[in-house]
N, C-alpha and C positions, 0 to 999 in steps of 0.2 A: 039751833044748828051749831055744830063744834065746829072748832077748830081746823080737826080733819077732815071734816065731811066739808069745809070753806077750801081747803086746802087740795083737794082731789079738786073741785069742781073747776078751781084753776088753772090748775095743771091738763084737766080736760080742754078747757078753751083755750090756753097759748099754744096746745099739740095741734088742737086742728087748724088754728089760726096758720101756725109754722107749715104746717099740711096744703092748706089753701096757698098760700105766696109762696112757695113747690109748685102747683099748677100753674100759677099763673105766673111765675118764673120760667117755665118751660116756652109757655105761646110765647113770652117777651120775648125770651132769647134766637128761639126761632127766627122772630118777627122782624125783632133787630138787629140777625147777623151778632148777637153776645157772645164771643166766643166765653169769655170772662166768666159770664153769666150762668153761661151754658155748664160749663164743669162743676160749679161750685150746688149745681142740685142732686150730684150723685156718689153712691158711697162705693168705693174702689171698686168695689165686685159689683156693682148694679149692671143691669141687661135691659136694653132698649132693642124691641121689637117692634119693627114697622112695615109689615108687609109690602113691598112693592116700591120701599123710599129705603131699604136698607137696617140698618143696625148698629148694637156693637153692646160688648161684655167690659169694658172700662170707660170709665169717664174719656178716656185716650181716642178709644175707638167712635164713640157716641160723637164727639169732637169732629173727627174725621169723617163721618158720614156726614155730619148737619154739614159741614164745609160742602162736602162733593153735591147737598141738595142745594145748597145757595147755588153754585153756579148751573144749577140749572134748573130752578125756580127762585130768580131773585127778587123777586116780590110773594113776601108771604105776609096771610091773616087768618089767626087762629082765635076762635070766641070758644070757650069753655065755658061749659053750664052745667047745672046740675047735678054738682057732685054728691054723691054718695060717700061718704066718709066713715068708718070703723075703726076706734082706734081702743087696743086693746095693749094696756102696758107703755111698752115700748116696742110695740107693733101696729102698722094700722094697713088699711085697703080699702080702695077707693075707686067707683066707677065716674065717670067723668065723660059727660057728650061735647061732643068737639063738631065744629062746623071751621071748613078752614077754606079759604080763597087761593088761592096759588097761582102766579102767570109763569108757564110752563114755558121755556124758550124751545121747544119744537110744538108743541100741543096746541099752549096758547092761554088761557085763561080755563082753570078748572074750579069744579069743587069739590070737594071731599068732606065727607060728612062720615059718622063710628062712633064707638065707644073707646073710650083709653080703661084698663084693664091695670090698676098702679097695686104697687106694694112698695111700703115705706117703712124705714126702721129708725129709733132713739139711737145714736152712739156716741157716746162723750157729750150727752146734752143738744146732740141736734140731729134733728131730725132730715133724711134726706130719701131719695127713691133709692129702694132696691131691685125692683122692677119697674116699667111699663112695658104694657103690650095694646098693640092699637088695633080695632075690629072695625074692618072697614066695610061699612054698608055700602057708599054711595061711590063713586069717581065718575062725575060728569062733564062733558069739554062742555064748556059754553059758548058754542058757535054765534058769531057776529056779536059778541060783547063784548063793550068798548064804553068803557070808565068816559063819562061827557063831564066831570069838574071833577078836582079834587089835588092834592098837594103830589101825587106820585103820578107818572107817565108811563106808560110802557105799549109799544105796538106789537104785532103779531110777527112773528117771522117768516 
């Protein structure tokens, strides 16, 4: 094995590595209200598409819509699985199953289940979204579900 052929396989595994903690910096930041967090996974121009939860074409905007969903889904949980990952250069794409919890302050307790739809680009050595787009299969109320333990509280409205 050379040198270069040690030296792509690397640069293979810290892209997707960098790629994966991208997903799973999005559900965090979701999760945990990160404003912080939340801006630092997308590159100026990126375009967040989320049917029915809003959008936005800058990090600016993406910002301001998570904002307008926290106050009216202050409890979120999002499990990302199963990513599909392509990464070509300094380009990659990546499907991603999402199952997410959300207590809805008119609805009440949903779920929501899709695929996220990503594009990601290298620039200046990091890597960040240049899109998502999220395919929503499922949005279910969960009538008369009601969390019996756990660290966070929330009633129905």
């Amino acid at each position: 094995m050379t040198l270069e052929h040690l030296a792509a396989r690397l640069e293979a595994l810290e892209s997707r590595a960098a790629i994966e903690s991208l997903i799973s910096g999005y559900a965090n930041a979701f999760d945990l209200m990160d404003s912080e967090l939340l801006l630092t996974l997308w590159h100026d121009d990126a375009i967040l598409d989320l049917p029915g939860f809003g959008g936005g074409t800058s990090p600016e905007e993406i910002l301001a819509m998570a904002q307008r969903n926290w106050q009216r889904m202050p409890h979120m949980h999002h499990w990302m699985s199963n990513p599909m990952i392509s990464i070509d250069g300094g380009s990659a794409t990546a499907t991603v199953a999402a199952d997410c919890l959300f207590h809805d302050v008119e609805q009440g307790p949903v779920q929501v289940s899709g695929l996220y739809h990503d594009r990601f680009e290298r620039r200046g050595g990091q890597w960040r979204f240049t899109a998502r787009r999220f395919e929503l299969h499922f949005l279910t109320p969960l009538v008369n579900w009601k969390p019996v333990a756990g660290s966070e509280a929330f009633e129905r409205t």
